[in-house]
C-alpha positions as CSV (number, residue, x, y, z in Angstrom):
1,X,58.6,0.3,-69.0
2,X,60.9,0.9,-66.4
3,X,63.3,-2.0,-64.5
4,X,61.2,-1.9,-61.9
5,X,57.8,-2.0,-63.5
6,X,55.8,-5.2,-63.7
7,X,53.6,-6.4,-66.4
8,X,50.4,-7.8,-65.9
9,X,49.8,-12.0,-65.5
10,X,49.2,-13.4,-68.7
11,X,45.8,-14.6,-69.5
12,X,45.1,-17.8,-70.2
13,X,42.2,-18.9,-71.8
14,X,41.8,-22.3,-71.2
15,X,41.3,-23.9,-68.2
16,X,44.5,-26.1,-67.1
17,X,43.8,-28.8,-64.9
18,X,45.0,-29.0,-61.3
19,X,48.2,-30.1,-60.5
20,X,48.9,-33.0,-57.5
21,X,49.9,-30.2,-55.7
22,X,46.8,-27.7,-56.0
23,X,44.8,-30.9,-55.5
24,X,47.0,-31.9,-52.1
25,X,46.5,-27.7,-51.3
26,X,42.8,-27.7,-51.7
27,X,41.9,-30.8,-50.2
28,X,44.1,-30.3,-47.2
29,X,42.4,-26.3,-47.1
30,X,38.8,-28.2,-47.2
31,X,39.5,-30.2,-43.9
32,X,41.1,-27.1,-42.4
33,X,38.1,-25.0,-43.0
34,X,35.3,-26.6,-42.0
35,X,37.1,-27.4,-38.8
36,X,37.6,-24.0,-38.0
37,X,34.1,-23.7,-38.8
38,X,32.6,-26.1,-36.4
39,X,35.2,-24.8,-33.9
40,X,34.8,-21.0,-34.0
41,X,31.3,-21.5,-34.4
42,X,31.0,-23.1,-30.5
43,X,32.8,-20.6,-29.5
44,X,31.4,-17.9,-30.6
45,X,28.2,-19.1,-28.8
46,X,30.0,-18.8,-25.6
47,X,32.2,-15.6,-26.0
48,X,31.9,-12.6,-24.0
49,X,34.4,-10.3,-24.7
50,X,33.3,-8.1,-28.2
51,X,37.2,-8.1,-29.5
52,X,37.6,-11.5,-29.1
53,X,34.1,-12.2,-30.5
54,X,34.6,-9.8,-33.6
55,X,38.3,-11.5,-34.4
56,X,36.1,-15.0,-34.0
57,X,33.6,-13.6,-36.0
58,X,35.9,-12.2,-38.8
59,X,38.0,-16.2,-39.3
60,X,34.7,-17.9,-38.9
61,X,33.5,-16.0,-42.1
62,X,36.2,-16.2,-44.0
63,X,36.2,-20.5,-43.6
64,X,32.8,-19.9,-44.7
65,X,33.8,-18.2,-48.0
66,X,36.8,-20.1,-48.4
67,X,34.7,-23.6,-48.4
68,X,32.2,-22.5,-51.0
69,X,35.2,-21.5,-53.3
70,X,37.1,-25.1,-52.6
71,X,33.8,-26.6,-53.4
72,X,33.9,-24.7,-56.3
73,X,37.4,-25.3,-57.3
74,X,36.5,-29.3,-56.7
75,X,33.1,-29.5,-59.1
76,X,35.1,-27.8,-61.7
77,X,37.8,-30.1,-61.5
78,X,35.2,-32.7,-61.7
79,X,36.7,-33.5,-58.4
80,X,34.7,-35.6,-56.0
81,X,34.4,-33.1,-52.6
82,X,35.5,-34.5,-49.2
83,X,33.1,-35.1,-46.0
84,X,35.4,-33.0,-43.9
85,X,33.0,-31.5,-41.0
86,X,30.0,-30.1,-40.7
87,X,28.2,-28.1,-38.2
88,X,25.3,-30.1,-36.3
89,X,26.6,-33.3,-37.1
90,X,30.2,-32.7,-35.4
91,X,28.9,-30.3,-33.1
92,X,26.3,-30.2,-30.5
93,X,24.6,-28.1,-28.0
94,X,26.9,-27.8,-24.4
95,X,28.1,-25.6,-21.3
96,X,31.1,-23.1,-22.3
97,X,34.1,-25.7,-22.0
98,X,36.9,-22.6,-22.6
99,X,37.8,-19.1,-21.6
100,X,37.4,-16.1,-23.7
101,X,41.9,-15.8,-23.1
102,X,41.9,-19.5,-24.4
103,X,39.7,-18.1,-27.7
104,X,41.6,-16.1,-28.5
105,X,45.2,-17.8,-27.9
106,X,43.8,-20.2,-30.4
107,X,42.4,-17.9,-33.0
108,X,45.9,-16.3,-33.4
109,X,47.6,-19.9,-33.2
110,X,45.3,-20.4,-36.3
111,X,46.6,-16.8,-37.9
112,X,50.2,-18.6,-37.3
113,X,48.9,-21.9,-38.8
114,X,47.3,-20.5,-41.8
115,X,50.4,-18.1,-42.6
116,X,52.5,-21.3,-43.1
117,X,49.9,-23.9,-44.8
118,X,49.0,-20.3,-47.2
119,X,52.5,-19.7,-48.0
120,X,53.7,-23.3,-48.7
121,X,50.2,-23.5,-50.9
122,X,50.8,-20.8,-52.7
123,X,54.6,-21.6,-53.6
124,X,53.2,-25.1,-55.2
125,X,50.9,-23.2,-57.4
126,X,50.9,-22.7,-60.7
127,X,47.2,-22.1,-62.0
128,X,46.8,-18.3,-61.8
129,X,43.4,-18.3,-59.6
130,X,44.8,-20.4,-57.6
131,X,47.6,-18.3,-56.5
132,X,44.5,-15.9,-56.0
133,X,42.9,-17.3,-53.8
134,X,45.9,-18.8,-51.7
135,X,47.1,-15.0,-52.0
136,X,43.6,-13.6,-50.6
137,X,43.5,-16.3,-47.6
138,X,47.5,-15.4,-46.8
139,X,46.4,-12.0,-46.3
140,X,43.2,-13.3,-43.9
141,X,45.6,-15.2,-41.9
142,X,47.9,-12.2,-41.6
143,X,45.0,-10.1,-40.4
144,X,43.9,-13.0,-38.0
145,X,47.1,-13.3,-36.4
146,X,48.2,-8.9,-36.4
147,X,44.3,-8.4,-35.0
148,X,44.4,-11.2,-32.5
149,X,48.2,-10.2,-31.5
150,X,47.2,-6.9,-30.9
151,X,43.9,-7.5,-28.4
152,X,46.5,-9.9,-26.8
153,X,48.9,-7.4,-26.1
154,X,46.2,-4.6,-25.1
155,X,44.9,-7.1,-22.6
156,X,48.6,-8.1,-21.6
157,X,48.1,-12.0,-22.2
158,X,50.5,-11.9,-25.1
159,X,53.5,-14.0,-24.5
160,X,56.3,-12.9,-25.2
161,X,59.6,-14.2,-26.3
162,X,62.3,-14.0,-23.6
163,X,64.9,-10.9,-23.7
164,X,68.8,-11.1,-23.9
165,X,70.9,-7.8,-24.0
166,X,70.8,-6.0,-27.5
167,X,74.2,-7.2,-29.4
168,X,76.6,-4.4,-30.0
169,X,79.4,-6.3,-32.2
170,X,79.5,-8.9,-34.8
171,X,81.3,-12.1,-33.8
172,X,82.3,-14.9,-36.1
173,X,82.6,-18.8,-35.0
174,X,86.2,-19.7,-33.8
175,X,85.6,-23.1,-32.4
176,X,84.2,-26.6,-34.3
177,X,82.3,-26.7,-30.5
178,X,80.0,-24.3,-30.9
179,X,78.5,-27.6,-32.8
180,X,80.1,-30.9,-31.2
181,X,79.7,-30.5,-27.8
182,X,77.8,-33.5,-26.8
183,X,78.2,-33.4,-22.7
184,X,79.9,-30.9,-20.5
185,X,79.7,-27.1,-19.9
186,X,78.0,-25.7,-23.1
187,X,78.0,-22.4,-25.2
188,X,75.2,-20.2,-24.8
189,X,71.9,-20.3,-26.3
190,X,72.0,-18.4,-29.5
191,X,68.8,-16.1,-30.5
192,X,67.5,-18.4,-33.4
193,X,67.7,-21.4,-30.9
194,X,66.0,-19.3,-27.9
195,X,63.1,-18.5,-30.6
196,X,62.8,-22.3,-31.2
197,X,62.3,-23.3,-28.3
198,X,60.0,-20.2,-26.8
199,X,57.8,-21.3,-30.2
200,X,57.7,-24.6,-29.4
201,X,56.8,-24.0,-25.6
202,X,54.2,-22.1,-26.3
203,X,52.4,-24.3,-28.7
204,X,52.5,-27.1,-26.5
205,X,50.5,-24.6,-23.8
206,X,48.1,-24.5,-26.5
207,X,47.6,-28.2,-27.2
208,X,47.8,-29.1,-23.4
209,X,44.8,-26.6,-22.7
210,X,42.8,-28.0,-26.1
211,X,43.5,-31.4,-24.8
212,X,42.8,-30.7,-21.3
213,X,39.2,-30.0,-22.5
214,X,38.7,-32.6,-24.9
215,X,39.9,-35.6,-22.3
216,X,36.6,-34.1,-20.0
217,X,34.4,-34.3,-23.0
218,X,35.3,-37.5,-25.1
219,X,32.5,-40.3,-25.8
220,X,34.8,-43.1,-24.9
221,X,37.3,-44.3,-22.5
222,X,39.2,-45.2,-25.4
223,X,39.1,-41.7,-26.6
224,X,39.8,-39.9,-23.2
225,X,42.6,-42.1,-22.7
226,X,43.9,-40.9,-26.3
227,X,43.6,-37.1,-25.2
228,X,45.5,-38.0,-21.5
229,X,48.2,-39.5,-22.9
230,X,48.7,-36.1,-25.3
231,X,48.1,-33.8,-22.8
232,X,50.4,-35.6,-20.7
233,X,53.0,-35.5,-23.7
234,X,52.3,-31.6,-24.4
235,X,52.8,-31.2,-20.7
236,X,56.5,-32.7,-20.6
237,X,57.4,-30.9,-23.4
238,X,56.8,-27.5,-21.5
239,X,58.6,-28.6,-19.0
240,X,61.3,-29.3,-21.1
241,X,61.7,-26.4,-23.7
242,X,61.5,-24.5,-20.1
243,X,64.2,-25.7,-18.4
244,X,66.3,-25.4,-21.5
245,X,66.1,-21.9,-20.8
246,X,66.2,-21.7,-17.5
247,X,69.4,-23.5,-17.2
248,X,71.0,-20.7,-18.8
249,X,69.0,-18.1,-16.6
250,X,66.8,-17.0,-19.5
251,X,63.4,-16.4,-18.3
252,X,61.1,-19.0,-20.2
253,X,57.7,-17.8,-21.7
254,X,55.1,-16.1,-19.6
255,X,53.3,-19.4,-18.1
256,X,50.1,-19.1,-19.4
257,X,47.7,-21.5,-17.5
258,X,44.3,-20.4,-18.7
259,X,42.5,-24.0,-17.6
260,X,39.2,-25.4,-18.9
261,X,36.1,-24.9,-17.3
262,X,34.7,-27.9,-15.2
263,X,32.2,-29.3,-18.2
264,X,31.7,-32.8,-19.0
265,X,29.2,-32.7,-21.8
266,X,31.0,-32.7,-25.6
267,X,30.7,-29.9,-28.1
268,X,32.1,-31.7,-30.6
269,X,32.5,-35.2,-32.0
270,X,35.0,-37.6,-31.0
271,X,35.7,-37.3,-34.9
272,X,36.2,-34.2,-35.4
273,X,38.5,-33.9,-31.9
274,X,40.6,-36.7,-33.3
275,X,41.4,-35.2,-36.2
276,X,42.0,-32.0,-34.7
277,X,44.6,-33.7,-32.3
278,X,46.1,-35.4,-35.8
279,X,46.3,-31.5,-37.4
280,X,48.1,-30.8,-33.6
281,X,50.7,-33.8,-34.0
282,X,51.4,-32.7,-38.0
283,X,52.3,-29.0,-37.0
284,X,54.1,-30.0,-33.9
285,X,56.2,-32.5,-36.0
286,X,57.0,-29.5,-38.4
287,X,57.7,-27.3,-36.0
288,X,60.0,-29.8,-34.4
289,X,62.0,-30.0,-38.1
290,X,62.6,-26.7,-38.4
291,X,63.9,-26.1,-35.2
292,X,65.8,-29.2,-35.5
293,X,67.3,-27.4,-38.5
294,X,68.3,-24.0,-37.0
295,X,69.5,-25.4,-34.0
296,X,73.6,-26.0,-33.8
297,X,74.1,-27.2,-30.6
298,X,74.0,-31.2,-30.7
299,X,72.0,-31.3,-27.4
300,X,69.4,-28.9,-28.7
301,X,69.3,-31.3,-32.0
302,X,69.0,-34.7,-29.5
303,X,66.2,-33.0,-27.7
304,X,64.1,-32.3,-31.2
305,X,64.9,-35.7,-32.7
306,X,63.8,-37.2,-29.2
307,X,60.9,-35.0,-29.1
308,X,59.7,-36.4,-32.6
309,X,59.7,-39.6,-32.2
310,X,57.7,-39.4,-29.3
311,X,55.0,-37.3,-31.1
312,X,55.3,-39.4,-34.2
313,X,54.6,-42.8,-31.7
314,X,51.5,-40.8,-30.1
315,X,50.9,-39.6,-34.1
316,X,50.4,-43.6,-35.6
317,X,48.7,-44.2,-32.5
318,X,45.7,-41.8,-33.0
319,X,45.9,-42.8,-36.8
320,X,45.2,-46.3,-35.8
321,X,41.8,-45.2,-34.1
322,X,41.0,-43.1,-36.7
323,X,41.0,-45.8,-39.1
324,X,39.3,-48.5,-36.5
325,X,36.3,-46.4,-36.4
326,X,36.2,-45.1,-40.4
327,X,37.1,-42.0,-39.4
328,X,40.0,-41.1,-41.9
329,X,39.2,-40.1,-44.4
330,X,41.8,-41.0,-47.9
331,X,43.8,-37.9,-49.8
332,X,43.8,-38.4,-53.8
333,X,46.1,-40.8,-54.8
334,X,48.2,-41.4,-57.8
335,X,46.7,-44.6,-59.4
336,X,49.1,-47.7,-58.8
337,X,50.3,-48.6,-62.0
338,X,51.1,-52.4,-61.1
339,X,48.0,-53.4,-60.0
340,X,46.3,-51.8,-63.1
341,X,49.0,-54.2,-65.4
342,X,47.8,-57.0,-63.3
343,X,44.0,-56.9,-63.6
């Protein structure tokens, strides 16, 4: 065998059990799943466009397969299966409440998404089909997002991340200012901080079109409210990453204003759109981190840690409705030890 040869996996014949984290991986895939079912599955009632409706067609499948496999993986663990969401009790009959450039925006968003929740799944596993099948639904996610990226750019709704002139030298940090500068004139945006914020700009759009929708079609005042206040929130963030970049003359993200249609009357449940605005407020948060982390200037890093706390208020907010009306439903827990030496 040669260096660069690889055997192949051992077998193992017995059957280990799952680990916390293949549990935590599974459980949060199961939720994931038959969201995007109920989701993709009103749209593709409304879609026109036969790209868009083939990409739609292509991730609303694969959530299909993937839940009869997690169901799978949960009866064998002699794991009980969550309620997550199901088609005709969290979706109804209604009018077209998106466009077909909002459908696909979201499908590759969900490419994006299930690159990153894949990857981190797949590097907590240890059971070998279990790296399988996180491997297989990577590769999914991959094609979602190249497929979907590629209609986008064919139809020229792709947005793209702003330019700067191509570097033609290295250059090494001189100054302890390229970090501490708190107030007066600052040094330029680097690229990794530009692609931060273009990121988070454009996600926002996302969620402030999604919410848009969702605050015409909620079944309660309590819930409309809800949705406002995070459009409002995914609104100001725009505005913000924006002028970030435009302060320093670098053109922002394509605006892309694709609205709602006019419709009133609810797709979906006001369970399943709250817990869709919960997955929102998760990524957002993360997405926040990381830039938080790549980001050396200390008014860039304000901004994030600013921007956090905000979504993490609006976060415990929509957690506390959940719970009022039994909507959350519990991840496994680890058994608590002092109450079981105090029975």
């Amino acid at each position: 065998m040669t260096p660069t040869q690889l055997q192949d996996p051992i077998q193992v014949e017995h059957k280990v059990e799952l680990t916390s984290a293949e549990i935590a991986s599974l459980w949060t895939s199961y939720f994931s799943d038959t969201l995007s079912i109920c989701t993709i599955g009103s749209y593709l009632k409304h879609v026109e466009n036969p790209e868009t409706k083939a990409i739609l067609e292509f991730a609303y499948q694969n959530s299909q397969k993937h839940v009869q496999k997690l169901q799978s993986f949960f009866t064998e663990g002699k794991i009980t299966v969550p309620d997550g969401f199901k088609e005709g009790v969290d979706t109804f009959e209604a009018p077209r409440l998106y466009t077909d450039d909002f459908y696909l925006f979201y499908i590759e968003n969900i490419g994006k998404v299930g690159m990153r929740q894949y990857t981190m799944a797949l590097s907590n596993s240890a059971r070998s089909d279990i790296r399988q099948y996180f491997t297989d639904c990577l590769d999914e996610s991959v094609q979602i997002f190249n497929r979907s990226t590629d209609i986008m750019l064919a139809n020229g709704t792709f947005i793209r991340a702003p330019y700067i002139p191509q570097p033609t030298a290295k250059e090494y940090v001189q100054k302890n200012s390229y970090f501490n500068a708190w107030f007066g004139p600052q040094r330029p945006l680097n690229v990794i901080e530009i692609s931060g914020l273009y990121f988070n700009l454009t996600q926002n759009q996302l969620g402030r079109t999604l919410l848009m929708g969702f605050s015409q079609i909620a079944g309660t005042q309590q819930i409309r409210d809800y949705m406002l206040r995070g459009r409002n929130i995914a609104d100001k963030h725009v505005e913000i990453f924006g002028s970030m970049l435009s302060q320093e003359f670098i053109p922002s993200a394509s605006v892309w204003n694709t609205l709602p249609t006019s419709s009133t009357v609810s797709p979906f449940s006001d369970k399943m759109m709250m817990f869709h605005v919960t997955a929102l407020n998760a990524s957002g948060i993360a997405h926040y981190g990381t830039s938080l982390g790549m980001s050396a200037r200390k008014d860039l890093s304000n901004h994030y840690i600013r921007l956090t706390a905000e979504v993490l208020a609006y976060a415990e907010e929509g957690a506390e409705i959940m719970i009022e009306h039994g909507w959350m439903e519990q991840p496994p827990q680890a058994p608590n030890r002092n109450k079981l030496a105090n029975h």
